[in-house]
N, C-alpha and C positions, 0 to 999 in steps of 0.2 A: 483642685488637686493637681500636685505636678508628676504628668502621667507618663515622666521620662523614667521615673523609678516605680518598679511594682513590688507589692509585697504579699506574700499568701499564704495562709499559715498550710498544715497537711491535709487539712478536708478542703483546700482553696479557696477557704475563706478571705475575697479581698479587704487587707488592714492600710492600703496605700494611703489611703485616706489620713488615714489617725497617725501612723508613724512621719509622714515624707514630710507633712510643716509640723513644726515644734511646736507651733501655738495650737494644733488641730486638737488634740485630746490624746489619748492611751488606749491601749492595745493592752489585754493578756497575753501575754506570748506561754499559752498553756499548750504549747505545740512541740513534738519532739523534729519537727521540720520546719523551714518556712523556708521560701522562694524568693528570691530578688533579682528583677531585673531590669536591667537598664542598656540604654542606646547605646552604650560602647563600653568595652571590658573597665573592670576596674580591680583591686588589690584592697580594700580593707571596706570597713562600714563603721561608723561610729555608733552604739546603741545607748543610747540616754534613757535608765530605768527611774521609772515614780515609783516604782516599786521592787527594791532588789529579793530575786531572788535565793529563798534559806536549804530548801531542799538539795540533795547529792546528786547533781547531774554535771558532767564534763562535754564538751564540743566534741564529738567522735571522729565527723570530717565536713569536709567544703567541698563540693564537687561542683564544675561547672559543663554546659552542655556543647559537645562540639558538633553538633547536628547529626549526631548516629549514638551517641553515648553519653553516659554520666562520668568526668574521671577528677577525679583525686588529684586536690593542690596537696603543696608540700608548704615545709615553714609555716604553720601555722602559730600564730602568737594572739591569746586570747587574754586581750587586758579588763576584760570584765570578772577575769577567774581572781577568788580572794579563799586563801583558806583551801584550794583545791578544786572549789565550789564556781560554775562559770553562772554568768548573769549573777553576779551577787554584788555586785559593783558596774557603775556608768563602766563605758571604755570603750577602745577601737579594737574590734578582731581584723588582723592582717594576715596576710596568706601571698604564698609566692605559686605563679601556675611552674608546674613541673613541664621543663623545656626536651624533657626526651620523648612526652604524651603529645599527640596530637591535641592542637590549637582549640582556642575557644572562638564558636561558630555563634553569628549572630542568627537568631531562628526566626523566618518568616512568619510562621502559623504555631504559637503556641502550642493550641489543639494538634498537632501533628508527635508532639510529648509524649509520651504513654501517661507521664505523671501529672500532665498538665492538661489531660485533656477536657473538653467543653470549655475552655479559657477563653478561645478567640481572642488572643492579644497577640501582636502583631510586630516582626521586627524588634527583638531586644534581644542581649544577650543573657541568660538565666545562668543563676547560680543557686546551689541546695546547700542548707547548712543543716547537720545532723548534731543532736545533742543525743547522751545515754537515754534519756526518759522527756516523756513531757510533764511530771511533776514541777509542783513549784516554782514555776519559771518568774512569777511576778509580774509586773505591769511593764510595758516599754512606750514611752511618750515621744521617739523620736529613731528613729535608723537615719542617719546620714552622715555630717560631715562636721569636724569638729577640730579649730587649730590648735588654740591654746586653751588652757584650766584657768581657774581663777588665781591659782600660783605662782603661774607663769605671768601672769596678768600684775598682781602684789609685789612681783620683784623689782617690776620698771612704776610703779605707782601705787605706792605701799597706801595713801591716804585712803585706797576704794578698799581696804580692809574693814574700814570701819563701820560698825550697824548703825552711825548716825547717817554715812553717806548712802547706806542699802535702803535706810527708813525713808529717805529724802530722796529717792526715787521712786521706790513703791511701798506702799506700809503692807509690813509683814518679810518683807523682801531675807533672805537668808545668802545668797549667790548671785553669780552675775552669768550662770548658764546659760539663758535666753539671748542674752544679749553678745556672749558669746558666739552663738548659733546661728545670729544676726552678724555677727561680724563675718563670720565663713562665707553666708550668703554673697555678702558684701564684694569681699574679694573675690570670688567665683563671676561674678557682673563684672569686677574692672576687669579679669584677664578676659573674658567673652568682649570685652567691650575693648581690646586693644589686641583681639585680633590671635591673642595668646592660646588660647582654648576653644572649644565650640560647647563644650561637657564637661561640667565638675568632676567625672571619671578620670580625665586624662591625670590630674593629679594626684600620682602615686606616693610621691613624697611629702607627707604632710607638713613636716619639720621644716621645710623649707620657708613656711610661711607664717611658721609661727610668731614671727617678733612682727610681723606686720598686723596679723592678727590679734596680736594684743593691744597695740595701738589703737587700732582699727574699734576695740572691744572699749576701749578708752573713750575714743571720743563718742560712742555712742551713747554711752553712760553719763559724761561730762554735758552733753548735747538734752539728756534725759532730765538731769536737773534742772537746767536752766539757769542755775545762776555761774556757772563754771566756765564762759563762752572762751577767755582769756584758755584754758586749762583744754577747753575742745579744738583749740587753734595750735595747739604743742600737740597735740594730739596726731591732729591732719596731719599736719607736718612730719610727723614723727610716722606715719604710717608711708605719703605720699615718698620716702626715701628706705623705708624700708621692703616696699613692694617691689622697687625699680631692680628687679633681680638680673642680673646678665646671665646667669644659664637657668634657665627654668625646672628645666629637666620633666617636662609632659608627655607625656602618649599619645606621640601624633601619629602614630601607625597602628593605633588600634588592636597591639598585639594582648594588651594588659599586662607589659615588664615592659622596662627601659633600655632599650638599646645603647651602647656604649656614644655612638651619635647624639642621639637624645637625650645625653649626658653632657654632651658639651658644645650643643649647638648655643652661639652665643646671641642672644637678643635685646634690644633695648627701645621698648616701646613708650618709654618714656610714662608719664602720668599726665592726667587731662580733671 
């Protein structure tokens, strides 16, 4: 289990497990709360549903904890709502912290929470997401981190459209989710691995990385079949030039928003 992210639904029930890898299994999120937390602030969460939920429930707020209170982000943009209806569609909830509230405090002793208490987890920063009801919420197989879609993917490699190339990777296969999900990983390791980040958190801009991670999505697919190696080598390449970003724009102060600096510090760690 990767115990940098926690997950729990309102009876704190830990779901870390089954949400944090994609390949673990599925969660009900029959919860009108759950809790996430992790090592350093962060601004959105990817939820990948196996099963969307049909029932009338909207995201009410996001609060995160500054070590004496619960308070209220602002900007909230929930791309799982369809029809009005949230969790009814995959998608990323994003959220801005409100810069007039006092900070978001990493918490030594869970158990020190009113709402978290008998946790005993240790050092993270917590956030509460409130929906209207805990009806119908459906199945969730993943909270995390997610760059591009399969359309974004189709635009620069129209061939992985096709259910001969989905069949000829896994039989049954309908998407390339997983392996998208693998490619996020992916790039999450080279920027830890050149120094760029320490936490998948720090990146608040996801867009940034998207054309890398399609590539990125490419050759793992191309690399899946086997016979494509020529097709995995445009692939590398094609990612190995689109990762080399000169402003990264990460959260290296741990505020959870981007400072105008952190905007335009410029780096170039090259690719290995």
């Amino acid at each position: 289990m990767d115990r940098k992210q926690r997950v729990l639904k309102s009876d704190l029930t830990d779901v870390s497990t089954l949400v944090s890898d994609y390949l673990a299994g599925t969660t009900l999120l029959d919860s009108a709360v759950i809790y996430i937390g992790a090592e350093l602030p962060f601004n959105h969460k990817y939820f990948e549903l196996s099963v969307a939920n049909a029932a009338a429930k909207t995201i009410s707020k996001i609060e995160l904890w500054n070590g004496s209170a619960w308070v209220e982000v602002v900007d909230i943009n929930d791309g799982t709502k369809s029809s009005g209806i949230s969790l009814a569609q995959s998608g990323s909830i994003s959220w801005a912290r409100d810069l007039r509230l006092s900070g978001w405090s990493q918490q030594y002793d869970s158990n020190d929470i009113a709402a978290l208490a008998t946790t005993r987890i240790f050092n993270l920063y917590w956030s509460r997401f409130t929906w209207t009801n805990a009806d119908g919420a459906g199945a969730c197989k993943h909270i995390g981190e997610r760059f591009n879609t399969d359309e974004d993917l189709f635009a620069h490699y129209a061939d992985l459209r096709s259910s001969g190339m989905m069949a000829a990777y896994e039989t049954g296969k309908t998407d390339w989710k997983d392996q998208s999900f693998a490619a996020a990983d992916a790039i999450v390791k080279h920027l830890r691995r050149n120094g760029t980040i320490i936490r998948r958190e720090q990146i608040l801009d996801t867009s940034l990385y998207n054309e890398a991670a399609v590539h990125k999505t490419a050759q793992i697919i191309y690399q899946g079949i086997g016979n494509s190696s020529e097709n995995s080598k445009v692939a590398e390449q094609r990612f190995r030039t689109a990762i080399d970003i000169k402003f990264v724009e990460v959260d290296r102060d741990g505020s959870g928003d981007l400072s105008t600096r952190e905007k335009t510090v410029s780096v170039n760690f090259g690719t290995r």
